[in-house]
Every structure is written in structure tokens, then in C-alpha cells.
C-alpha positions in Angstrom: 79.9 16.0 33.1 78.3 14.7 35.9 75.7 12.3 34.0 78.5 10.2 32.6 80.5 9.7 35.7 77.3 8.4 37.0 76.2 6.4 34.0 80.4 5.0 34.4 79.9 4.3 38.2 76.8 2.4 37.8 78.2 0.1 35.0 81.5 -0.7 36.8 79.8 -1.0 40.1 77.0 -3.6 37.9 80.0 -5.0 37.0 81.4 -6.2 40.1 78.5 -7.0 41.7 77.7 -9.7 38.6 81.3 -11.3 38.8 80.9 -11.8 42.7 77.5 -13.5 41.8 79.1 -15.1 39.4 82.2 -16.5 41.4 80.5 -16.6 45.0 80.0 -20.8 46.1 77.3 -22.4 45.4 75.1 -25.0 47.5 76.5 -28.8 47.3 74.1 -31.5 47.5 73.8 -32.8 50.6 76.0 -35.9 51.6 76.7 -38.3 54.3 80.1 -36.2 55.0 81.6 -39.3 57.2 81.9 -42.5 55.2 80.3 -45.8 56.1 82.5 -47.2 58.8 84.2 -50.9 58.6 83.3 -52.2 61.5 79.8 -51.2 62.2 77.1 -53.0 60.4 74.3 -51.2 58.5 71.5 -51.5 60.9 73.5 -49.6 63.6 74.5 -47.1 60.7 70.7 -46.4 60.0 70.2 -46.2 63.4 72.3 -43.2 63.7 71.5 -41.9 60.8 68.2 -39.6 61.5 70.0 -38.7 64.9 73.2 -37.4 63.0 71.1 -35.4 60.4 69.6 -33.7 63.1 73.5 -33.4 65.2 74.6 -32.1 61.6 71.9 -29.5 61.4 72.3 -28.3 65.1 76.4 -28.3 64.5 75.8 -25.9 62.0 73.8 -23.9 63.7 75.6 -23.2 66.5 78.9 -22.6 64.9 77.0 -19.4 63.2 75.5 -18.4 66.5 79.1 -18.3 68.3 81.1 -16.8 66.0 78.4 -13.9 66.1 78.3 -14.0 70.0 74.7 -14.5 69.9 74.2 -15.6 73.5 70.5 -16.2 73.0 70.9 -18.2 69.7 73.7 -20.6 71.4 71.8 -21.4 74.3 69.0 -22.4 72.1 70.7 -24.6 70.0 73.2 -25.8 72.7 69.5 -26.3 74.5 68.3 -28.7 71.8 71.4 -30.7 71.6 71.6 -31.2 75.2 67.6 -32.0 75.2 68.6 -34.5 72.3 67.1 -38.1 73.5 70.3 -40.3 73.8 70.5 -43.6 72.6 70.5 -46.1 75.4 74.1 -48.0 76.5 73.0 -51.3 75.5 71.5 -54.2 78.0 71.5 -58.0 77.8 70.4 -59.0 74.4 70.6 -55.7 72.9 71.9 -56.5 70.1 71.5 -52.8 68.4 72.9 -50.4 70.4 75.5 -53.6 71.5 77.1 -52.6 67.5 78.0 -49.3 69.2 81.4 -49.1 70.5 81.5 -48.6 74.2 82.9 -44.7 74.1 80.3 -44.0 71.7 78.5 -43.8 74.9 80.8 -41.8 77.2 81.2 -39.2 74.0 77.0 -39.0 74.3 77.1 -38.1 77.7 80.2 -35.5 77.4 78.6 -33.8 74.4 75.2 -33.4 76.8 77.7 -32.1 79.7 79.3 -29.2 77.5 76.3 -28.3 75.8 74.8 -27.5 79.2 77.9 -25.9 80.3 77.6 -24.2 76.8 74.4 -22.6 77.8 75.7 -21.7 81.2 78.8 -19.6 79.5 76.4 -17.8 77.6 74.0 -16.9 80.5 77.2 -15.1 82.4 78.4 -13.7 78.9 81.4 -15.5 79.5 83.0 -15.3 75.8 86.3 -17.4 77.3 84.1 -19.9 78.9 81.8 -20.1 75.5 85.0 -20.6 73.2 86.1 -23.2 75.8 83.1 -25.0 75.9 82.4 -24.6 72.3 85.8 -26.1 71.5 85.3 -29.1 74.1 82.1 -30.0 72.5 83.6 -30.0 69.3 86.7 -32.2 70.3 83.9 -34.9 71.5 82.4 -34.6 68.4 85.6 -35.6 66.9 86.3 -38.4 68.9 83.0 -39.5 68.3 83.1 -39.7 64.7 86.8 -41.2 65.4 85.3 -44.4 67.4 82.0 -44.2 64.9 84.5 -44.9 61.5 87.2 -47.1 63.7 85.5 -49.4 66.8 82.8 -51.2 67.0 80.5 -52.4 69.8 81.8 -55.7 70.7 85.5 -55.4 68.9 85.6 -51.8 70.9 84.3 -53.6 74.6 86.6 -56.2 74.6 89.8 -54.3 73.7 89.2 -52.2 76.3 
């Protein structure tokens, strides 16, 4: 009696484990998740694009880490975006980094700012202070992407 309850068991339990393997998501190719913007040409675009991969990649990352409340893991990665090299606000004759809307710039230096305060809220195992940070970072990465798809460097400095 016992045998076939077991044998039963196994089969319905192979079973369910299959169809979840079956249904569960699988992997997308990877895709430029933004599309190109109207008013920034492609040279800026490639510009970006090596330092967004890496953004992208961190984003992820850190989204993980502080939803588990891994302290150690967010102030790593909140660590490597803040030690991210920043592109330079344009000078005279710049005419790269002159494509790049003006708050593209400000946004740069506020993501730096909460990833450092990021790291700070995780020292004092503040979990407020983390989600508040966390969620400020995030709502500069949004505007970012906002003024990357809608302004551009000189259109962007003049309207302003």
C-alpha cells in the first residue's frame, strides 16, 4: 500500500515540476529597451551607448540586492555607479557632449549624489533611508531617459 502512494506522489509531484519548467519565462534577447531618440543625433547615441549597457547592468543589479536587503551587495553596486566616470558638461567647441541636453548633466550628478547617499543608508541599516534613496535614484533615472528620448543639447540649452 505504501509503494503505490509513493510511486503516485513521485509522478504527480514530476508532474508539476515539468509544467512549471514548462510555463516558467524564458530569457529575451537583449535589446536597446529605450528607442533612438528624435533629437539626438547618432554619434551622441553611441556615445552613451557602452555607458548605458553598463547603467543597465548595474540597475539590475541593485534592484535584486534591495529588495533582499543585502546591505553589502547595494553598497557595492551603488559604489560602482557612483565611481562610474561621468561624461564631461561640454566646453567651447565640444561639439559631442554639446548634443547632450543640458539636464542630462544635472541628472549625472544627482544619480552620483543618491548613489552615495545609497551606500550611506545601507551602512546605518537604515531600510527607510535605502527605499528613499533607492526610489530617488530611480526617479533620476527616469527623467534622464525622459530628456535623453525628448531634448537635445542645443534645442534643450536654449529653451531653457
Amino acid at each position: 500500500m505504501k509503494k503505490p502512494a509513493t510511486v503516485i506522489g513521485s509522478v504527480v509531484l514530476a508532474g508539476i515540476v515539468g509544467t512549471l519548467l514548462f510555463l516558467r519565462p524564458r530569457p529575451t534577447a537583449h535589446q536597446d529597451l529605450l528607442p533612438a531618440p528624435v533629437a539626438l543625433p547618432p554619434a551622441a547615441r553611441q556615445v552613451l551607448k557602452s555607458k548605458m549597457g553598463r547603467h543597465d547592468t548595474q540597475m539590475r543589479r541593485l534592484v535584486s540586492s534591495v529588495i533582499v536587503l543585502d546591505d553589502d551587495a547595494v553598497a557595492r553596486v551603488a559604489g560602482e555607479i557612483f565611481d562610474e566616470p561621468a561624461l564631461a558638461r561640454p566646453v567651447a567647441g565640444d561639439e559631442l557632449n554639446g548634443m547632450l541636453p543640458e539636464r542630462f548633466f544635472v541628472l549625472q550628478d544627482d544619480v552620483k549624489s543618491r548613489a552615495r547617499a545609497l551606500v550611506i543608508a545601507t551602512q546605518q541599516h537604515n531600510r527607510a533611508a535605502l527605499a528613499d534613496e533607492f526610489a530617488a535614484l530611480t526617479k533620476s533615472c527616469v527623467a534622464c531617459h525622459d530628456a535623453y528620448l525628448n531634448e537635445s543639447g542645443a534645442a534643450a540649452g536654449a529653451s531653457r
